[in-house]
C-alpha positions in Angstrom: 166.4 -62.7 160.4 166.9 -66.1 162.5 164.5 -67.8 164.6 166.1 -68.7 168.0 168.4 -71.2 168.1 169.9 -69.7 164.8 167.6 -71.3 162.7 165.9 -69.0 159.4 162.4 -68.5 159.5 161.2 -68.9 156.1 160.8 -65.8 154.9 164.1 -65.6 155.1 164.9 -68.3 153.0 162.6 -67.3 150.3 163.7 -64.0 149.9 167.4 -65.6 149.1 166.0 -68.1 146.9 163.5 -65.7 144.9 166.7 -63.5 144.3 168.5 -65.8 142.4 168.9 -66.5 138.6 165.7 -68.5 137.3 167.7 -71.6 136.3 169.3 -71.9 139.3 166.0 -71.7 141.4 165.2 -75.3 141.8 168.7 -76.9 142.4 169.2 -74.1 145.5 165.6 -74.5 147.1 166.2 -78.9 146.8 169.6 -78.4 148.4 168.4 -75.6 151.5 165.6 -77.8 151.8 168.2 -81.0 152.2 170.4 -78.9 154.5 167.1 -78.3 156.6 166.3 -81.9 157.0 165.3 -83.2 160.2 163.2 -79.8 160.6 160.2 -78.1 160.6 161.4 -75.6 157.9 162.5 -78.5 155.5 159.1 -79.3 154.0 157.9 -75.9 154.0 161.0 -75.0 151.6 160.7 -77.6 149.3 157.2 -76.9 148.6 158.4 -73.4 148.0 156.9 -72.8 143.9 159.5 -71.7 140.9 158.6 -68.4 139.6 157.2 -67.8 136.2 159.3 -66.0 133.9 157.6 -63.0 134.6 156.8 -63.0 138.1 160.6 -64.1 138.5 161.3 -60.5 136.2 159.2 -58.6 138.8 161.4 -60.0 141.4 164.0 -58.8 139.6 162.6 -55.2 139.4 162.1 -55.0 142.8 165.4 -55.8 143.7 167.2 -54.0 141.2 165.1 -51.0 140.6 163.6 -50.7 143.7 163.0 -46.8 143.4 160.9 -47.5 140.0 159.0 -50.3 141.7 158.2 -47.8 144.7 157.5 -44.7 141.7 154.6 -47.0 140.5 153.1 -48.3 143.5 153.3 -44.5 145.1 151.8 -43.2 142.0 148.9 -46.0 141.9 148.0 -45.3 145.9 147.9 -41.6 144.8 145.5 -42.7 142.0 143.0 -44.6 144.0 142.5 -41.9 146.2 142.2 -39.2 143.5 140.1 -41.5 142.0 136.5 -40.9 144.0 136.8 -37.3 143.4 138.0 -37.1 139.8 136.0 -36.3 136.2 135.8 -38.2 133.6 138.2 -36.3 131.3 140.9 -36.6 134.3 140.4 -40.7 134.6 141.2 -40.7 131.2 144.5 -38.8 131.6 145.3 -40.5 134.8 145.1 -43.7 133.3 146.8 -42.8 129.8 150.1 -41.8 132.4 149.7 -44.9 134.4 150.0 -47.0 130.8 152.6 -44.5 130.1 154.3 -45.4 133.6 154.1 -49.1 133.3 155.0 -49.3 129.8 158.5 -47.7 130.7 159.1 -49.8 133.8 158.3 -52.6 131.8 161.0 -51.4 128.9 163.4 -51.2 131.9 162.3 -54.6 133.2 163.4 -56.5 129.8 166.7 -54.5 129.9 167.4 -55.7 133.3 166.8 -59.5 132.6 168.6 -59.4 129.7 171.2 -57.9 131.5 170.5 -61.4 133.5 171.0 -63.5 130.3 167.0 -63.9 129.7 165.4 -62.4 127.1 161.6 -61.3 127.8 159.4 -62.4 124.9 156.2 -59.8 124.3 154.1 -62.0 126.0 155.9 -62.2 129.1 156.4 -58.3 128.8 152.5 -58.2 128.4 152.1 -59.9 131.8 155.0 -57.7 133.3 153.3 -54.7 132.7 149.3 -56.2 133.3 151.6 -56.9 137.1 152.3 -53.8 137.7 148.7 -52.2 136.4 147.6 -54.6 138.9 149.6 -53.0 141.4 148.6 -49.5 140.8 145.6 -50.3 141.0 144.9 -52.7 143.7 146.9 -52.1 147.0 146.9 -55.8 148.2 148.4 -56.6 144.4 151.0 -53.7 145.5 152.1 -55.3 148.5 152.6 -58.3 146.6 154.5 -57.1 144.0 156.4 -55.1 146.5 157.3 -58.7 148.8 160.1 -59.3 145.4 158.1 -62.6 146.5 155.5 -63.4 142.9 155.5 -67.4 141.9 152.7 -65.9 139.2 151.4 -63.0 137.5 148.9 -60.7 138.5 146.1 -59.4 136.6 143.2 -57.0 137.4 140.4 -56.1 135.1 139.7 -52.5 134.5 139.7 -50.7 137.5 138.2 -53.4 139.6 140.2 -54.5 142.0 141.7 -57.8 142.5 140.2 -61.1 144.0 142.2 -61.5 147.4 142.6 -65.4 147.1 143.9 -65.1 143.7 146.6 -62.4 144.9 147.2 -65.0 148.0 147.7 -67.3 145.2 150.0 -65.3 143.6 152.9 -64.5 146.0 155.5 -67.8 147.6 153.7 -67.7 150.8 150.5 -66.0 152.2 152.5 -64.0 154.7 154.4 -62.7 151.9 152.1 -60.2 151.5 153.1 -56.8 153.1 156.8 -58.2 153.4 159.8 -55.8 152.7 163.1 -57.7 153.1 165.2 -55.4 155.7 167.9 -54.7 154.0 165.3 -53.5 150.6 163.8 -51.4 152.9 167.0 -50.1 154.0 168.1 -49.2 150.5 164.8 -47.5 149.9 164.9 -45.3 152.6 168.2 -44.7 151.7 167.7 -43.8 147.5 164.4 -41.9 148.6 164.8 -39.6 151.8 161.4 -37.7 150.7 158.2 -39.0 149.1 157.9 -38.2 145.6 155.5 -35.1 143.8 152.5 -37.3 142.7 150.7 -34.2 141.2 149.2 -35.7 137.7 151.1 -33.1 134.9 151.7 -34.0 131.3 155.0 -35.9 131.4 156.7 -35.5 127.7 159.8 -37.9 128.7 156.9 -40.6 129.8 155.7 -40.2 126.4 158.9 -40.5 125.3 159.5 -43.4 127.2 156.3 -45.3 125.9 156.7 -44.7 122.3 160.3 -46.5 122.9 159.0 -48.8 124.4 156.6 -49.6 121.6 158.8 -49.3 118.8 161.1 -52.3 121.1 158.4 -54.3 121.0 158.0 -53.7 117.0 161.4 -54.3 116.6 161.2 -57.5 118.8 157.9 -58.7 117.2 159.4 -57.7 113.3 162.5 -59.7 114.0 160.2 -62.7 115.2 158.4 -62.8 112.6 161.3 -62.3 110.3 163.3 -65.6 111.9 159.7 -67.7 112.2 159.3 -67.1 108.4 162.5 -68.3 107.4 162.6 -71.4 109.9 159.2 -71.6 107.4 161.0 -71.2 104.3 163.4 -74.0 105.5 160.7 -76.0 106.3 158.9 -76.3 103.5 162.2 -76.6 101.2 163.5 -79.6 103.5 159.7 -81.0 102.7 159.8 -80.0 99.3 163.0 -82.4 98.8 162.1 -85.2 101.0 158.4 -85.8 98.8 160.7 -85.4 95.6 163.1 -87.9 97.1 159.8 -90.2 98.5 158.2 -90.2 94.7 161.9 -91.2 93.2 162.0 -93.4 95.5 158.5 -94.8 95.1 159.1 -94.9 91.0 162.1 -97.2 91.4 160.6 -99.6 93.8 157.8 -100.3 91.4 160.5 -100.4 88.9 161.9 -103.3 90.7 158.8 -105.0 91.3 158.3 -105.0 87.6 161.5 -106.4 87.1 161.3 -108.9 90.1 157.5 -110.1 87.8 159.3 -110.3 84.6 162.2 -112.6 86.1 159.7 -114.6 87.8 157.7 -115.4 84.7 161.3 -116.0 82.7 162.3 -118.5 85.8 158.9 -120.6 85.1 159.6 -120.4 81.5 162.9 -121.7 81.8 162.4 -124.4 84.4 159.5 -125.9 82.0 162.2 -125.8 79.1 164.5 -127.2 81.0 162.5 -130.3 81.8 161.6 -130.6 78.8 165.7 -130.8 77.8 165.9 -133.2 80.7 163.8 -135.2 78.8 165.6 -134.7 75.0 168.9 -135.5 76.8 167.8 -138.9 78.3 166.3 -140.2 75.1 169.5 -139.7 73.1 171.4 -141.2 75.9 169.5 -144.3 75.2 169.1 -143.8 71.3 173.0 -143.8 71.5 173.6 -146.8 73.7 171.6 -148.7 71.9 173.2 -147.9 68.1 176.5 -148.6 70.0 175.4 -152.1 70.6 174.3 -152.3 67.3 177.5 -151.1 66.1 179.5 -153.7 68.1 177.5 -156.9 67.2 178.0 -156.0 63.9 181.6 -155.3 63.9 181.3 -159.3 65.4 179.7 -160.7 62.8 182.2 -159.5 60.6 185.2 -160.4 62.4 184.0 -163.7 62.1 182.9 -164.0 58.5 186.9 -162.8 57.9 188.2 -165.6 59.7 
């Protein structure tokens, strides 16, 4: 929808934006926001927040799966107002089917942002699925969750419902809450002509669903481990060689130092003996001058006694 003049409110705008692939969240709200400039709108896009991973997964959901998104928040409304009037026993079993509920939306949630190209770790599965116990169990979390609009996740704790500034705080924009794009509300109406049977029955396939779901996130969490230990195993080997290399390295250098201390002391050794050659050298040069002259006065006299 367009303000007048043809302008998009901004609702409008984040609904787009919130659709898109994570990575490409930021580059798309900094350009709409440049397009915008000059306008009221511009500011109030660019300060628009990037989604966490899970809260961008939610998103996702909702846009994807919308008739599994509207299976949990129908069944959560139908819970809190069974809730006054039901037993102990039947709290129990309503909540054991909500986990089972959630847990399998959440299965499906992974598959469809890895159909995306992002893989969902456990721990952002864990606040997928604590999202959407939030919204079955608070409605102002539901309409939240339902805007396709979450910069965060949400949380509840037990059956309490949720603090209103923190779901406020949870969501693009604080009119976000209670919006439906148009044309997901179309495609709702369309996928689900009538309401669905909410009556609480023992659901096998939901069972089914959440034992997958937990042997997944096995699976996932095995093959973590698995990879972590052997980036380990690397690790220490690479460190194992490098302090090997370090004390060979160390062992030499005092080797040399050694050596460098013997040559030293050789050097003054030397440079003593050498003076005292120096020394030597210049009193033979003298002791032979001087038998030379002897030599040649003698060699003189005779000459002369011959003559």
């Amino acid at each position: 929808m367009a303000e007048p003049g043809g302008e998009p409110d901004l609702l409008t705008v984040a609904e787009e934006l919130y659709g898109l692939p994570l990575a490409e969240f930021t580059p798309a709200r900094d350009a709409r926001a440049k397009a915008l400039k000059g306008t009221d709108l511009a500011p109030r896009v660019k300060a628009l927040r990037k989604p966490s991973t899970a809260a961008w997964v939610v998103n996702l959901l909702v846009r994807r799966e919308s008739g599994q998104v509207d299976q949990v928040l129908e069944v959560g409304r139908a819970l809190r107002e069974a809730q006054q009037q039901m037993a102990g026993e039947q709290l129990r079993e309503l909540t054991r089917q909500r986990r089972q509920l959630t847990a399998a939306v959440t299965t499906q949630a992974r598959q469809v942002a890895r159909e995306e190209g992002n893989r969902v770790t456990d721990a952002v599965a864990d606040q997928v699925e604590a999202t959407l116990t939030a919204a079955m169990v608070d409605e102002q979390c539901a309409l939240a969750v339902r805007s396709g609009l979450l910069v965060q996740a949400l949380a509840t704790t037990g059956l309490d419902a949720a603090d209103p500034d923190d779901v406020t705080a949870a969501v693009a924009l604080p009119e976000a809450i209670g919006f439906t794009a148009p044309a997901r509300e179309a495609a709702a109406r369309d996928a689900a002509p009538g309401r669905p049977d909410l009556r609480v029955v023992p659901d096998p396939e939901a069972d089914r669903k959440a034992i997958a779901a937990a042997e997944e996130r096995l699976a996932a969490a095995e093959s973590d481990v698995a990879e972590a230990e052997a980036e380990l195993s690397g690790a220490r080997s690479a460190y194992a060689e490098l302090e090997a290399r370090g004390l060979q390295v160390q062992a030499e250098l005092e080797e040399l130092r050694a050596r460098i201390s013997d040559l030293e002391s050789q050097a003054e050794e030397v440079d003593e003996e050498l003076s005292d050659a120096e020394d030597a050298r210049d009193e033979a040069a003298d002791a032979a001058a001087a038998a030379r002259g002897a030599r040649d006065a003698a060699a003189a006299v005779l000459e002369r006694l011959r003559g």
